[in-house]
PDB file as gemmi writes it, atoms N, CA and C in Angstrom:
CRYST1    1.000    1.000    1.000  90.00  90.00  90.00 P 1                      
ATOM      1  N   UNK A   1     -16.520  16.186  75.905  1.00  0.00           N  
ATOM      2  CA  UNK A   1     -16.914  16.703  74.610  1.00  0.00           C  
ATOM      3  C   UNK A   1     -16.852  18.229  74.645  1.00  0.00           C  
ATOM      4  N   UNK A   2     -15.729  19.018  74.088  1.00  0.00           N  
ATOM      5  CA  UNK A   2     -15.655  20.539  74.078  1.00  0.00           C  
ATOM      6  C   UNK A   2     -15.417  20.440  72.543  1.00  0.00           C  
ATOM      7  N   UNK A   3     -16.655  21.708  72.390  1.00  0.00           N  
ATOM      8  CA  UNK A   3     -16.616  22.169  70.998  1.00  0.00           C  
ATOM      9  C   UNK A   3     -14.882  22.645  70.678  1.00  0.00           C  
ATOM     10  N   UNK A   4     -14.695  22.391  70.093  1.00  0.00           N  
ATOM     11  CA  UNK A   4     -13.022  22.500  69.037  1.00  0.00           C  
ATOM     12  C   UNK A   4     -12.571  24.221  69.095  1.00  0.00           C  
ATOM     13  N   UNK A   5     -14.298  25.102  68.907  1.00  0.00           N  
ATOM     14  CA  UNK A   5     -13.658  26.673  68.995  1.00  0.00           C  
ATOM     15  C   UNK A   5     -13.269  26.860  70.828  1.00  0.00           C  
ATOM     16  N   UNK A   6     -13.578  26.219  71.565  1.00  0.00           N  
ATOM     17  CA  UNK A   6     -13.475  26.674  72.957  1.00  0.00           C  
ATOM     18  C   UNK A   6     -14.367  27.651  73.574  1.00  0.00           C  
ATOM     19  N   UNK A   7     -15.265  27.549  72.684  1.00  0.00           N  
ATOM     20  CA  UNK A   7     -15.933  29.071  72.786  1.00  0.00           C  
ATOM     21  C   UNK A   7     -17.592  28.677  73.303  1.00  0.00           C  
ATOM     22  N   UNK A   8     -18.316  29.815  74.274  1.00  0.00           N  
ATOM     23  CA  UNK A   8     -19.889  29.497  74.471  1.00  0.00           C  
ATOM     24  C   UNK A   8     -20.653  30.241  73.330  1.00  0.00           C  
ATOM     25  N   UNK A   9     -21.975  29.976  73.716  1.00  0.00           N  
ATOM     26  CA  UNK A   9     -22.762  30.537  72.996  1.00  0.00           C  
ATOM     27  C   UNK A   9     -22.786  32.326  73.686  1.00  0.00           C  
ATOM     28  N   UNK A  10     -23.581  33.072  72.811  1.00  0.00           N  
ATOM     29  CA  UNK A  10     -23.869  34.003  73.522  1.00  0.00           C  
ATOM     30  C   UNK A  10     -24.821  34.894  72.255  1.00  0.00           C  
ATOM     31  N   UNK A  11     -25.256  36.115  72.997  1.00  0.00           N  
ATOM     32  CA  UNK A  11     -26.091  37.140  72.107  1.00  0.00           C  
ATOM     33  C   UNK A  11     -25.102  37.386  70.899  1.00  0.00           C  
ATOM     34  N   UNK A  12     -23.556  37.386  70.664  1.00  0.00           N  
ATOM     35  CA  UNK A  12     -23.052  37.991  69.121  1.00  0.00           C  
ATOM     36  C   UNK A  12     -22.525  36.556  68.285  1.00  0.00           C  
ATOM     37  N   UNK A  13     -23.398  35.227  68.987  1.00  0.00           N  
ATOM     38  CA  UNK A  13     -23.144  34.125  67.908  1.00  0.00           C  
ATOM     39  C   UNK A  13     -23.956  34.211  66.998  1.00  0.00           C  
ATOM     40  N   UNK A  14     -23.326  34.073  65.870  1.00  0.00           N  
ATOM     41  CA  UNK A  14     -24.240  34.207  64.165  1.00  0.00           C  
ATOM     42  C   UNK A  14     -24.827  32.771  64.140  1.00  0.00           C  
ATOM     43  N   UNK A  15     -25.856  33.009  63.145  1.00  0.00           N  
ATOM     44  CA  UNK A  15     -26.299  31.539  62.264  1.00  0.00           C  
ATOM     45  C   UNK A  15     -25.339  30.614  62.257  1.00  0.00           C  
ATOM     46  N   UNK A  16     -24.175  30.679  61.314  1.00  0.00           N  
ATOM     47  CA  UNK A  16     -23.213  30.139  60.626  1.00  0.00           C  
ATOM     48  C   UNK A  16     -22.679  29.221  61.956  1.00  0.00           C  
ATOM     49  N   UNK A  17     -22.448  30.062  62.913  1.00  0.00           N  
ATOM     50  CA  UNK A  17     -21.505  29.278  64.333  1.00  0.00           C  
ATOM     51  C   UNK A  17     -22.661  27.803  65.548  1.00  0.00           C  
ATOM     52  N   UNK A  18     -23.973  28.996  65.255  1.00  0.00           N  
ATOM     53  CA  UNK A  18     -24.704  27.915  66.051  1.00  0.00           C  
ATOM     54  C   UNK A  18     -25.041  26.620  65.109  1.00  0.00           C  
ATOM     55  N   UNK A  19     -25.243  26.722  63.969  1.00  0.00           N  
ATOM     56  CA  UNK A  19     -25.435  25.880  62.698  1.00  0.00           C  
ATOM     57  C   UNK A  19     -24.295  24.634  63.063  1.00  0.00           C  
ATOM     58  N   UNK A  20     -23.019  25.318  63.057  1.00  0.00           N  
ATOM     59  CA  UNK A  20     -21.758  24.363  62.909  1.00  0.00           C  
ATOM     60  C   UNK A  20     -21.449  23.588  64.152  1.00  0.00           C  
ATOM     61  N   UNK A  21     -22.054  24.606  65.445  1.00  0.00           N  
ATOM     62  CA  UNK A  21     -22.069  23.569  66.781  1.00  0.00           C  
ATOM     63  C   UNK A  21     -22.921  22.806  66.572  1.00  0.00           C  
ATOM     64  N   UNK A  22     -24.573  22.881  66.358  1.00  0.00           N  
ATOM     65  CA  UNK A  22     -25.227  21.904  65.872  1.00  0.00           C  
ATOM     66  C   UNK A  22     -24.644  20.427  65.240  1.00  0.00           C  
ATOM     67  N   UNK A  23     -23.690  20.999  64.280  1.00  0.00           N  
ATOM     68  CA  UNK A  23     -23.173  19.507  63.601  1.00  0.00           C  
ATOM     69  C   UNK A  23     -22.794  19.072  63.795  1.00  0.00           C  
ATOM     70  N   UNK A  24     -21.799  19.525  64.614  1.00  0.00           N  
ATOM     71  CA  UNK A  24     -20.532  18.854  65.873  1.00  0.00           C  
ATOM     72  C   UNK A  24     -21.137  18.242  66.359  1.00  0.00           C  
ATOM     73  N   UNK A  25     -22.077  18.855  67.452  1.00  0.00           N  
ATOM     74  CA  UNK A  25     -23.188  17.926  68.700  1.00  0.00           C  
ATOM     75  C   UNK A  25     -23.520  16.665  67.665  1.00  0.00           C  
ATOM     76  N   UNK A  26     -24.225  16.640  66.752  1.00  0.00           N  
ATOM     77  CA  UNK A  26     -24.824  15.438  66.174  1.00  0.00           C  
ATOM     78  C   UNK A  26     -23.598  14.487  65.923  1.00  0.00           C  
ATOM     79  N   UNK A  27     -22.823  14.736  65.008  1.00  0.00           N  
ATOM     80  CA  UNK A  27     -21.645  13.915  65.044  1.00  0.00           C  
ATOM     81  C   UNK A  27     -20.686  13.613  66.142  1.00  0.00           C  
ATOM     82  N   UNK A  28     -20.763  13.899  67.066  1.00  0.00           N  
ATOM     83  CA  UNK A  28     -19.900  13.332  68.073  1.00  0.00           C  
ATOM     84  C   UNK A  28     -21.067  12.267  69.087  1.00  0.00           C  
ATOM     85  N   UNK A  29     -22.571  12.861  68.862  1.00  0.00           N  
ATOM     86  CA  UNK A  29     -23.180  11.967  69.578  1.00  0.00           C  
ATOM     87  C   UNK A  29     -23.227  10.448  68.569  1.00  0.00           C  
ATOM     88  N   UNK A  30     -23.292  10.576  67.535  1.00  0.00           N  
ATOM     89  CA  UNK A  30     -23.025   9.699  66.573  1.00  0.00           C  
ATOM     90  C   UNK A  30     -21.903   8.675  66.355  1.00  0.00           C  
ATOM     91  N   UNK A  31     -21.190   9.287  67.156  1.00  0.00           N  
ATOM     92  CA  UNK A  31     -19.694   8.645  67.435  1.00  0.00           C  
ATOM     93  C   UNK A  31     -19.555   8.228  68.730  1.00  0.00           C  
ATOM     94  N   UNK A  32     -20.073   8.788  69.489  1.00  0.00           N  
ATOM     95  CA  UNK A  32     -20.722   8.025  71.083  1.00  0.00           C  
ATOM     96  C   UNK A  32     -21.435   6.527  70.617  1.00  0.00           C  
ATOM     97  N   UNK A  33     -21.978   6.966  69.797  1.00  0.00           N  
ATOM     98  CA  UNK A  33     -23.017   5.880  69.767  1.00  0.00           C  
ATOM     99  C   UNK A  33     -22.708   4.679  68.941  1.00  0.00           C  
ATOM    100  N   UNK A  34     -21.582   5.269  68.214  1.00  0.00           N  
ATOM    101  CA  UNK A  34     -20.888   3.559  67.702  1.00  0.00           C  
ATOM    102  C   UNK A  34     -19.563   3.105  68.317  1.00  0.00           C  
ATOM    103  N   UNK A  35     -19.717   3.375  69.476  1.00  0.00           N  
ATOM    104  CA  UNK A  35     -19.002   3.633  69.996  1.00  0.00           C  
ATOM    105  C   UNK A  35     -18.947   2.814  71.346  1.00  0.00           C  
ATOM    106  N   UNK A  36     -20.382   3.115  71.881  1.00  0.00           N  
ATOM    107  CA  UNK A  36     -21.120   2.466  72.576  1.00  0.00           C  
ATOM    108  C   UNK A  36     -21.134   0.708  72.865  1.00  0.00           C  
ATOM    109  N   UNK A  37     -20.910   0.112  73.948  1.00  0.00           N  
ATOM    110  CA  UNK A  37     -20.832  -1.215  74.024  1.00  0.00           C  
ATOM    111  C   UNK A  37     -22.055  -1.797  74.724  1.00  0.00           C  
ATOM    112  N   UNK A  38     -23.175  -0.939  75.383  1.00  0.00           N  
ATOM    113  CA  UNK A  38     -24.255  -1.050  76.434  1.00  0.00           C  
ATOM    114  C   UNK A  38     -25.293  -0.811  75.278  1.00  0.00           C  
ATOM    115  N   UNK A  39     -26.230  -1.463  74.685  1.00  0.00           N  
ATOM    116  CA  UNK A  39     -27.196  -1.176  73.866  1.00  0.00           C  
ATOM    117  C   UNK A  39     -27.952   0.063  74.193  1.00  0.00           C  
ATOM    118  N   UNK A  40     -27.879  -0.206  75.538  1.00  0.00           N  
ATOM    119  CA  UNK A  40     -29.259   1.369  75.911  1.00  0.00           C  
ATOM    120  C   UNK A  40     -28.701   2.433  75.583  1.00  0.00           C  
ATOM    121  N   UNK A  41     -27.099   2.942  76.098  1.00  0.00           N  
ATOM    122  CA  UNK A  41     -26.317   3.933  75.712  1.00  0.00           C  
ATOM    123  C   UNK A  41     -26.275   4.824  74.611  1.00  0.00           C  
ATOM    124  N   UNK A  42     -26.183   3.080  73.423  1.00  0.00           N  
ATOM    125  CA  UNK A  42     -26.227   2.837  72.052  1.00  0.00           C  
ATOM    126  C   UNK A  42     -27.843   3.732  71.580  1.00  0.00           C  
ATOM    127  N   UNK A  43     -28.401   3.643  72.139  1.00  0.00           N  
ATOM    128  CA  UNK A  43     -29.996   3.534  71.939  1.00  0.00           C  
ATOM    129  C   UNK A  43     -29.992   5.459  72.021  1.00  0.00           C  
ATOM    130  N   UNK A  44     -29.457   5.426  73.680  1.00  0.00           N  
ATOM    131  CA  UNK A  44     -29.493   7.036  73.884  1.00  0.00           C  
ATOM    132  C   UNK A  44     -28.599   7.716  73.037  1.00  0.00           C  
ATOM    133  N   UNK A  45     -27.717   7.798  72.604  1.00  0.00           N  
ATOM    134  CA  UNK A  45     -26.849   8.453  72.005  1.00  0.00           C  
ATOM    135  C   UNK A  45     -27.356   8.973  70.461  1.00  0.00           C  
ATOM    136  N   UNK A  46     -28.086   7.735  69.992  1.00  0.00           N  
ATOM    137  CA  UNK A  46     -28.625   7.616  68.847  1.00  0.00           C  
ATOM    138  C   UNK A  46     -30.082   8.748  68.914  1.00  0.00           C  
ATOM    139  N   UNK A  47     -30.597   8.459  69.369  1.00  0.00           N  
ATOM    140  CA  UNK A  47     -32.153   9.598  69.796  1.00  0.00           C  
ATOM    141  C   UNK A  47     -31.903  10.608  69.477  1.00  0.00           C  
ATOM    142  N   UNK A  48     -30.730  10.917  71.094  1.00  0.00           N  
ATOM    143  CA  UNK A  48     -29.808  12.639  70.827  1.00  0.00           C  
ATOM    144  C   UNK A  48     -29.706  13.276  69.968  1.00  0.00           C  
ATOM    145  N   UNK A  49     -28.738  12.133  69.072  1.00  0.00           N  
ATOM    146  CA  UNK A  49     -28.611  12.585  67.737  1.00  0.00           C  
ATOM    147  C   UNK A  49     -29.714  13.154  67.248  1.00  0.00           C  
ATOM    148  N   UNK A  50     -30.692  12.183  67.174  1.00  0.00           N  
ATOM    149  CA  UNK A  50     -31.890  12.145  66.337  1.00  0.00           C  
ATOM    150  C   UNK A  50     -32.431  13.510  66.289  1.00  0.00           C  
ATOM    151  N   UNK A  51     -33.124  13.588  67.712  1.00  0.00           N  
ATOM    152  CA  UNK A  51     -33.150  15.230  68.304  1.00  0.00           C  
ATOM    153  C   UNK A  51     -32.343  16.360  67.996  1.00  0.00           C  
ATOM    154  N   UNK A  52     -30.990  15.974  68.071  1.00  0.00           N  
ATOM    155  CA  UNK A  52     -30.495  17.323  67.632  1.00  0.00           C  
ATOM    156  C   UNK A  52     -31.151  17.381  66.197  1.00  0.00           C  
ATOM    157  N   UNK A  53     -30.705  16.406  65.422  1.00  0.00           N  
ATOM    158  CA  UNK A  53     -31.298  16.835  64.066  1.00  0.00           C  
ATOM    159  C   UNK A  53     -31.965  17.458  63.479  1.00  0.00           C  
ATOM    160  N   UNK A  54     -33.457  16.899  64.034  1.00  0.00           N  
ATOM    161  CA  UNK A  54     -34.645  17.621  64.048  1.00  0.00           C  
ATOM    162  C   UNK A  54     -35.060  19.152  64.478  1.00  0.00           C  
ATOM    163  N   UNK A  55     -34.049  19.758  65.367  1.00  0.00           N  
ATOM    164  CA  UNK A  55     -33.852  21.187  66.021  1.00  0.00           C  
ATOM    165  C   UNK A  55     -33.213  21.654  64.751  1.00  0.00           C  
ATOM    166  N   UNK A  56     -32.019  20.994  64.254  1.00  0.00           N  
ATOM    167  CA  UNK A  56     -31.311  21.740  63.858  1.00  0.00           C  
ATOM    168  C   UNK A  56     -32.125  22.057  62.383  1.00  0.00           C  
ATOM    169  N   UNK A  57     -33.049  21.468  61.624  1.00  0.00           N  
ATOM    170  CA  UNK A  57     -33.702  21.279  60.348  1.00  0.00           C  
ATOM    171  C   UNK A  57     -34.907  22.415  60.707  1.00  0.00           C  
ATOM    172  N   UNK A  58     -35.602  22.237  61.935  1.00  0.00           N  
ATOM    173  CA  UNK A  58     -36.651  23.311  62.250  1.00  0.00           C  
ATOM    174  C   UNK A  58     -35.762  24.865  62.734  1.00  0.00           C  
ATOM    175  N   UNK A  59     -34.752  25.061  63.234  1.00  0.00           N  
ATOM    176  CA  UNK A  59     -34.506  26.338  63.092  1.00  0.00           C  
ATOM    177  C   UNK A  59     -33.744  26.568  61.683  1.00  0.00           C  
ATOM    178  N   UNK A  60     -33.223  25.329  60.917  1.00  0.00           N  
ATOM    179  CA  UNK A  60     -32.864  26.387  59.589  1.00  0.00           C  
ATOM    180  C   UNK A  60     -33.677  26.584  58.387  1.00  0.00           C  
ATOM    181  N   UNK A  61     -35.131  26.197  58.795  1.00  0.00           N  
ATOM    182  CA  UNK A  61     -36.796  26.623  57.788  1.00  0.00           C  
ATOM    183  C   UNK A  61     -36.795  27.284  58.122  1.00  0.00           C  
TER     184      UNK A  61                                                      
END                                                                             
């Protein structure tokens, strides 16, 4: 799983870029997860998601 820009984080990433890795991460764990043939996998992948979510909703209040 490599973010699409190729790129890390660092001190001159804006809102806009960490925002959009955020969405990536959720949707690809989302796609892990139907993806998934092992229920638990299924189970973890799904949480992840879940989690990222929740980060991503509390840093953009």
């Amino acid at each position: 799983m490599e973010h699409p820009s190729g790129t890390t984080l660092g001190p001159t990433t804006t809102v806009a870029e960490r925002q959009a890795r955020a969405d990536w991460l959720i949707t690809e764990f989302g796609r892990l997860a139907a993806q998934a043939e092992d229920p638990r996998d299924k189970a973890r992948f799904r949480r992840t998601a879940d989690s990222l979510v929740r980060l991503a909703i509390a840093f953009r209040s």
